[in-house]
C-alpha positions as CSV (number, residue, x, y, z in Angstrom):
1,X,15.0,-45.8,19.3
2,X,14.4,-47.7,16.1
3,X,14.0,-45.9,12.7
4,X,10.6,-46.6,11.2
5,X,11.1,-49.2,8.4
6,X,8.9,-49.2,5.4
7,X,7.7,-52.2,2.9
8,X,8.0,-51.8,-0.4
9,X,6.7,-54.3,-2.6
10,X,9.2,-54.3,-5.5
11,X,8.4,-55.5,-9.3
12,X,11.5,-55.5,-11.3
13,X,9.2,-56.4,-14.4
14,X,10.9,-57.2,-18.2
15,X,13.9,-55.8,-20.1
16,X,15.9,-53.2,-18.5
17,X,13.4,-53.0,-15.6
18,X,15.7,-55.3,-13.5
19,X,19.0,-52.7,-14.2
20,X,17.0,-49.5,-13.2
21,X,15.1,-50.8,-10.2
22,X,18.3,-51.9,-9.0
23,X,19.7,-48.6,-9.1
24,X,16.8,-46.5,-8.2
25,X,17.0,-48.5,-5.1
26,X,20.7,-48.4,-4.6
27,X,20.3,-44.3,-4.9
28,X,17.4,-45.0,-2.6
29,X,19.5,-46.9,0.5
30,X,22.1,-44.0,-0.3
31,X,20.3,-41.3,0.5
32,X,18.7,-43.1,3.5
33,X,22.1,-44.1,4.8
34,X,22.6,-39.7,4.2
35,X,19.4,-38.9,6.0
36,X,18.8,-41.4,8.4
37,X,15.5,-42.3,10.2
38,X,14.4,-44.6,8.3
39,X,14.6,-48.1,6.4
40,X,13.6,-49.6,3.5
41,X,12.6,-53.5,3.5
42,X,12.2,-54.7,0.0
43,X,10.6,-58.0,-0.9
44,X,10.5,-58.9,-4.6
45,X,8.0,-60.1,-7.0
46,X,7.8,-61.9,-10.1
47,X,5.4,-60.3,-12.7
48,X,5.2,-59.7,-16.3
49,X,5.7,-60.6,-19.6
50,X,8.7,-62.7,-19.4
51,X,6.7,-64.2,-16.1
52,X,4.0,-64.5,-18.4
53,X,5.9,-66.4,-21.1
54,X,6.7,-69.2,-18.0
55,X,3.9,-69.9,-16.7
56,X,0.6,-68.3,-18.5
57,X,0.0,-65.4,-15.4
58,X,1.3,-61.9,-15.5
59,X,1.8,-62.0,-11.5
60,X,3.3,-64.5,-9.3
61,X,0.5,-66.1,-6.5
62,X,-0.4,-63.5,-4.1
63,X,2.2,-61.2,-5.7
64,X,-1.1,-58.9,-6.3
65,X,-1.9,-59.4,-2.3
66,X,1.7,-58.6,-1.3
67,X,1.7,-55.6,-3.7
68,X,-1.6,-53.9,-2.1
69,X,-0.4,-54.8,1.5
70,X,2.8,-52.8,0.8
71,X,3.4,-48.9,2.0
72,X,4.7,-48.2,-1.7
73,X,5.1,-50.2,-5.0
74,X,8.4,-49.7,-7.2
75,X,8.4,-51.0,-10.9
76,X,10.9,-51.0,-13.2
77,X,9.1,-51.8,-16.3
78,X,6.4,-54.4,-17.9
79,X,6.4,-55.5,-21.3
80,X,8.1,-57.7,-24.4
81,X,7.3,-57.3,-28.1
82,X,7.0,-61.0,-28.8
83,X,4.8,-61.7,-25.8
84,X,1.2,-60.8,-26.1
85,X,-2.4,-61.9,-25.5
86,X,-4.5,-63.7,-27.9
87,X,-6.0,-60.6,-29.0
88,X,-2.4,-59.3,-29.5
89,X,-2.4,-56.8,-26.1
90,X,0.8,-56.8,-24.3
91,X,0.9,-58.2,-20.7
92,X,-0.1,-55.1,-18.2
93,X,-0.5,-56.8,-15.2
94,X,0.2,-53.1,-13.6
95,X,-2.9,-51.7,-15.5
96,X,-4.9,-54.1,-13.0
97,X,-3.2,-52.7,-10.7
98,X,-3.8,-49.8,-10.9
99,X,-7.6,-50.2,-11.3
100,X,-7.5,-52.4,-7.7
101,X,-5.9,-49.5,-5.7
102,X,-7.4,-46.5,-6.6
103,X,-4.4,-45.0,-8.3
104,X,-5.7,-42.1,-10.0
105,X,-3.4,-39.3,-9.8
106,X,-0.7,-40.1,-12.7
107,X,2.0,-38.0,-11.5
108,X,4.8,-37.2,-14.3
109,X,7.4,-34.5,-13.9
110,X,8.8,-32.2,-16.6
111,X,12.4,-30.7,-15.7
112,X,15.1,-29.3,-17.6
113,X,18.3,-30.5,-16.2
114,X,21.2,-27.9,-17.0
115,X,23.4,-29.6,-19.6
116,X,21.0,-32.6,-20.2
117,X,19.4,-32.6,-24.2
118,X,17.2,-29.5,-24.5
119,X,15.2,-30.0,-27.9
120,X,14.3,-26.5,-28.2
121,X,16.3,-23.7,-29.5
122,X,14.7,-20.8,-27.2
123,X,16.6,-20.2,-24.2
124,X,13.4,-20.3,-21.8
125,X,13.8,-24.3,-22.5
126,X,15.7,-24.0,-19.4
127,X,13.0,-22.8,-17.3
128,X,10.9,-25.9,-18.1
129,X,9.3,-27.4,-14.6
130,X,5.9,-28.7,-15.2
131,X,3.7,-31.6,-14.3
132,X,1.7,-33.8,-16.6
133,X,-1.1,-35.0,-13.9
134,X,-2.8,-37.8,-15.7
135,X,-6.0,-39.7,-14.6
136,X,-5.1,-43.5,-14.1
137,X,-8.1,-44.9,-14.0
138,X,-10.7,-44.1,-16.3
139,X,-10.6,-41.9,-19.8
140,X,-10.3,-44.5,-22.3
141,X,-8.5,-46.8,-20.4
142,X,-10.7,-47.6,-18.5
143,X,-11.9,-50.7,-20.5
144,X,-8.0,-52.0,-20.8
145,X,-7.8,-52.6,-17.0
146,X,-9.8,-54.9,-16.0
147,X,-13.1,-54.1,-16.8
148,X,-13.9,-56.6,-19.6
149,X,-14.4,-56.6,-23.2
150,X,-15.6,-53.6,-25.2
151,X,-19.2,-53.6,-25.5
152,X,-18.7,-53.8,-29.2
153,X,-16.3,-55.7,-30.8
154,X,-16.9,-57.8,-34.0
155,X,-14.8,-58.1,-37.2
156,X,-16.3,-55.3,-38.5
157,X,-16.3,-52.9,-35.7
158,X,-15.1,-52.0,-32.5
159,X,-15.8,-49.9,-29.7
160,X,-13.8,-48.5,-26.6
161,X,-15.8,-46.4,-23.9
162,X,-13.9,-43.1,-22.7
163,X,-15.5,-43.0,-18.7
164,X,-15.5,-39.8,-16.8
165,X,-17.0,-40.4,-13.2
166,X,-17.6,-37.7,-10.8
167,X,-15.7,-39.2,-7.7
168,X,-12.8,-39.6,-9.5
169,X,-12.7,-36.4,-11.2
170,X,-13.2,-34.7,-8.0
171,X,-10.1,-36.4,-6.2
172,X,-7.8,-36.2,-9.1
173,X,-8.8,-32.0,-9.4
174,X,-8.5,-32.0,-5.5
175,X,-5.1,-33.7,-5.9
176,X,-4.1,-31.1,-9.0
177,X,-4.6,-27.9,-6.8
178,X,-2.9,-29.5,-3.7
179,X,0.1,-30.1,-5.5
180,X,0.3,-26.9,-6.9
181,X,-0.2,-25.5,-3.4
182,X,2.9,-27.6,-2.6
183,X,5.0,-26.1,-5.9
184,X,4.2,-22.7,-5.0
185,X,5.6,-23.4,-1.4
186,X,8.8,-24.8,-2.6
187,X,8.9,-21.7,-5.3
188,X,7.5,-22.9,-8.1
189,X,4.7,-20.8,-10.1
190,X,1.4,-22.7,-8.4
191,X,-0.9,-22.9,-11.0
192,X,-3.4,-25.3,-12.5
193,X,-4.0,-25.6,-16.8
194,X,-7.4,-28.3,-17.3
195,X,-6.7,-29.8,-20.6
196,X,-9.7,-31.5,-22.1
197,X,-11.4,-30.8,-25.3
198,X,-14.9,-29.5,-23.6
199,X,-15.7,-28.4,-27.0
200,X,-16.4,-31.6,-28.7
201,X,-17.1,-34.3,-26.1
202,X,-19.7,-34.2,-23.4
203,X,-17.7,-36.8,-21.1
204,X,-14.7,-33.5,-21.3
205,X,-17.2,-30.9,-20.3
206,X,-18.1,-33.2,-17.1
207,X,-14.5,-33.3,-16.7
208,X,-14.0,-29.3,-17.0
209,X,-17.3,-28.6,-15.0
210,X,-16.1,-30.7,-12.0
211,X,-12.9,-29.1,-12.3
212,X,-14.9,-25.5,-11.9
213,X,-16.7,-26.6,-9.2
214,X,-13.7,-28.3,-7.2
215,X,-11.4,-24.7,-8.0
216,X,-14.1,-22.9,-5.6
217,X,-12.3,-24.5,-2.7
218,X,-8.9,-23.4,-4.0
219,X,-9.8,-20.2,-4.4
220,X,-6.0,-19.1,-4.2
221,X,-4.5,-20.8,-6.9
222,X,-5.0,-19.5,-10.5
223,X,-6.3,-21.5,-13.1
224,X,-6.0,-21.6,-16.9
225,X,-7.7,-23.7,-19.6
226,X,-6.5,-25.6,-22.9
227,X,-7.8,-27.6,-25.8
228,X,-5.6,-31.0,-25.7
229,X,-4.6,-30.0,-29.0
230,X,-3.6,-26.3,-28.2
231,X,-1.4,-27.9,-25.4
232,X,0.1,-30.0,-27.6
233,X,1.1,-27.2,-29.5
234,X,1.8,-24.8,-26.3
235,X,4.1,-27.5,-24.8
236,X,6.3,-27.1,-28.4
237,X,5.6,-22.9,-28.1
238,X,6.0,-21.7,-24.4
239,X,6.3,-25.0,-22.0
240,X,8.2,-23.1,-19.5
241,X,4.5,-21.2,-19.2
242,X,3.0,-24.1,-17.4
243,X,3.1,-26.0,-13.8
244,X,0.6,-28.5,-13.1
245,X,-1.8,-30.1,-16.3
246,X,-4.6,-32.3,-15.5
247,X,-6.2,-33.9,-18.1
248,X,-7.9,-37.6,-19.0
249,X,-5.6,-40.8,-19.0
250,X,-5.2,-40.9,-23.0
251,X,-4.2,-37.0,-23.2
252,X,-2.2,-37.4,-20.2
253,X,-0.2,-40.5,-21.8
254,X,-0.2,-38.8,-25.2
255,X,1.4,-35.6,-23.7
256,X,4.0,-36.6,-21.0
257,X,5.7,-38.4,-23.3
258,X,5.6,-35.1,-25.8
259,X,6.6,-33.2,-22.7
260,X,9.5,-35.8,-21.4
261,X,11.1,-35.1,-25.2
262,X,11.5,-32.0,-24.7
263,X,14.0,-32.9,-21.5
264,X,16.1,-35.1,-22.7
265,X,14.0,-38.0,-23.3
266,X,11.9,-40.9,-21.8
267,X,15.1,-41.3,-19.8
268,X,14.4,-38.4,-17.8
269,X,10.5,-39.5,-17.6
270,X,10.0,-40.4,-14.1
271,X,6.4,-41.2,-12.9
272,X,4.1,-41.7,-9.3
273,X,0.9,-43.4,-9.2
274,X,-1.3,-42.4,-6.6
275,X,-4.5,-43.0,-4.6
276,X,-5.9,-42.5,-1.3
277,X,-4.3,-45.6,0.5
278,X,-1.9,-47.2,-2.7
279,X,1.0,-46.1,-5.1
280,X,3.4,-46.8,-7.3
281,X,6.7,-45.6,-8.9
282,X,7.6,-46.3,-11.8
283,X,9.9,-45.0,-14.7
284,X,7.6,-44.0,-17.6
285,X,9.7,-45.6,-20.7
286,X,9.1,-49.5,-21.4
287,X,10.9,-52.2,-20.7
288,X,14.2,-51.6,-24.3
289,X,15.0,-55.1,-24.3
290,X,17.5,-55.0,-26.5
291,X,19.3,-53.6,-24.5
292,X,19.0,-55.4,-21.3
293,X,21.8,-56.4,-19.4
294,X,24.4,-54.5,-21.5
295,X,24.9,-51.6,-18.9
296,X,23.5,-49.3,-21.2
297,X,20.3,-48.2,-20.1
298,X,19.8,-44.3,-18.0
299,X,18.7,-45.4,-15.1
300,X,17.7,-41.6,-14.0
301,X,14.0,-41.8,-14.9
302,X,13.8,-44.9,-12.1
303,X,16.1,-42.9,-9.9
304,X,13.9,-39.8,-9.7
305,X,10.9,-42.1,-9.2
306,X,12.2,-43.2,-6.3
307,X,12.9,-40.0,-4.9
308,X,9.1,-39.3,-6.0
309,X,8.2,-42.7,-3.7
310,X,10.5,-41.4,-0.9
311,X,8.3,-37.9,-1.1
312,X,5.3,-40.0,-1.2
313,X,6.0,-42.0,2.1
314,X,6.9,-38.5,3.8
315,X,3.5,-37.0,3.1
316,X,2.0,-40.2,4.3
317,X,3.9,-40.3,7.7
318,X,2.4,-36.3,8.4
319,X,6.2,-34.8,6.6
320,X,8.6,-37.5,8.1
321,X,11.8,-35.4,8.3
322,X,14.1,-37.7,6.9
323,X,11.9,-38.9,4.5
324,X,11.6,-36.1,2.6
325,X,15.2,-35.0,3.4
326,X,15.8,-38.4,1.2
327,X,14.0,-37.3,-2.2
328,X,15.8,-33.9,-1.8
329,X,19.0,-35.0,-1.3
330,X,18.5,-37.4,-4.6
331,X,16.9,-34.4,-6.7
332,X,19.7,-32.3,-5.5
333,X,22.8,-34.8,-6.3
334,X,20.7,-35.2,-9.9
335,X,20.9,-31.8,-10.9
336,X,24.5,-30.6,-9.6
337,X,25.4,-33.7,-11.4
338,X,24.2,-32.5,-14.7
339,X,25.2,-29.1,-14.0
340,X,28.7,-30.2,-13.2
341,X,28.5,-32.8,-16.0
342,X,29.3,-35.3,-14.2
343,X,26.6,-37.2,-15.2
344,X,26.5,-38.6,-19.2
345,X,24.3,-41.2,-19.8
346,X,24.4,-43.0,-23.1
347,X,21.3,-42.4,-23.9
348,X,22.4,-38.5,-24.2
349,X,25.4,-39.6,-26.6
350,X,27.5,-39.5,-23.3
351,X,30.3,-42.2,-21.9
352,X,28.3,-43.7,-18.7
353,X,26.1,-46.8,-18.9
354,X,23.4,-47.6,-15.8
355,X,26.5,-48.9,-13.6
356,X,28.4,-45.7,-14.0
357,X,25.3,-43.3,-13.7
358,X,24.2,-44.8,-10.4
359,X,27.6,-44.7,-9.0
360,X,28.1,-41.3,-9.6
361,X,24.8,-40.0,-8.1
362,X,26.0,-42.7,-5.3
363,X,29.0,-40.6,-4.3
364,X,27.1,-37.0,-5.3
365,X,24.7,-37.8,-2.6
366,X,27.4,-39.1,0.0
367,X,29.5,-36.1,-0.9
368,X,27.3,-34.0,0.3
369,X,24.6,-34.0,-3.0
């Protein structure tokens, strides 16, 4: 019998996006070749700023179309300082994209790696295993995507619309208390914070009154509450106190970069994009093109993601074995690496460049993880 085999539309994007998509996916066919069951068929696209620089489009022809058609998306990262629009934003063809599929759960994990950068003193720093659960979508990115110009904009003002819209809201609070139903099973603490700031705008008391009404049908998992501005401070105070966040787009891109800090750094910042039918992985740190090509980037933030994409695929084939076999085997060769320190990315002051890294979670995985 043949093992399932599953597309993945692959964007290695600007900068050091072409190293770490190269390694998440090395790490990727390792664990696969570990596992077995299943295959990976990559097909490549062009997109992004460099892209853009060519030949005036941030996507290739019906790079969009293969992208959507795909079981999963894997970018390594978009962006160049010295390439922009005419009204100096930078080239996001992935912001379209993720207005065209739906892909309104922003999924970032927080995890303290033992022996990785810890930026705070108190030994609970350890303990830190959270998730930042961001709305894609709408907030005030909404207008960015590809929904047109502001509805004011002249030289003397300008005006961004922050949209809250009930469907959305639901699916992404649906989506918040079914992953922490999946934490708790795995042994994690199961709970939900909504971070908003209910007391000042109406748009984030829709936002927490949806969030109330969806809680009724998880009637199991606790809930807490928090000002965006209290979190902010929280995540510095007592981070190890939370598991799953869900908040609007701008607080949630705001905060899991706060949050990856306290980890190590954007490094560490790994990242899943999903809808009902679509998503994309992604390291969350830009494209460092100064560095590009030098064999000096962590590649670990694109690793994990693609352990997040191989989770992804085995909730989407009804808990493929294998599948999810994969993204353990990678999450559990990650962390005995740190713990045995065999893992020292530059980025951490250590003596292994992206070449180095991926070859020793490589032979951490075939060695048994």
């Amino acid at each position: 019998m043949n093992a399932p085999s599953y597309r993945i539309a692959v964007i290695p994007g600007d900068g050091i996006g072409v190293d770490v998509s190269r390694a998440a996916l090395a790490v990727a066919e390792a664990a696969s070749r570990r596992t077995g069951g299943f295959r990976l068929d990559c097909q490549y696209l062009e997109a992004g700023a460099g892209y853009f620089a060519e030949t005036g489009h941030d996507m290739a022809p019906g790079a969009e179309d293969a992208a959507a058609a795909a079981d999963a998306i894997f970018l390594g990262a978009i962006g160049l300082p010295s390439v922009r629009h005419a009204d100096g934003t930078e080239i996001s063809p992935h912001l379209r994209l993720r207005d065209r599929l739906g892909l309104y759960a922003g999924v970032r994990p927080v995890k303290a790696y033992p022996n990785a950068p810890q930026r705070l003193a108190d030994p609970r720093a350890a303990e830190i295993d959270l998730v930042i659960l961001r709305e894609s979508t709408e907030g005030l990115f909404h207008a960015a995507a590809a929904n047109g110009p502001s509805h004011v904009e002249t030289d003397a003002e300008v005006q961004d619309i922050l949209r809250i819209t009930r469907r959305t809201t639901e699916r992404l609070c649906d989506f918040a208390f079914r992953l922490a139903e999946k934490r708790r099973a795995r042994g994690g603490r199961g709970q939900v914070t909504c971070v908003d700031k209910a007391n000042v705008f109406r748009s984030m008391a829709f936002f927490r009154k949806i969030f109330d009404e969806r809680q009724g049908a998880f009637a199991d998992v606790p809930v807490s509450y928090n000002y965006v501005d209290a979190q902010a401070l929280d995540l510095i105070r007592r981070p190890w106190d939370f598991d799953v966040l869900v908040m609007e787009n701008m607080f949630g891109d705001i905060l899991s970069d706060l949050a990856g800090g306290l980890v190590g750094g954007m490094g560490m910042a790994a990242c899943a994009e999903i809808g009902d039918d679509h998503a994309l992985f992604q390291p969350a740190h830009g494209s460092a093109p100064d560095i590009m090509g030098q064999d000096k980037a962590n590649p670990l933030a694109a690793i994990l993601s693609a352990a997040l994409m191989l989770d992804y695929l085995a909730d989407r084939t009804g808990g493929h074995g294998p599948l999810a076999e994969a993204a353990a085997v990678i999450e559990a060769a990650v962390t005995r690496g740190f713990a045995e320190n065999r893992l020292r990315p530059m980025e951490f002051g250590g003596d292994m460049g992206t070449e180095a890294v991926t070859r020793e979670v490589i032979a951490l995985i075939d060695a048994g993880g």
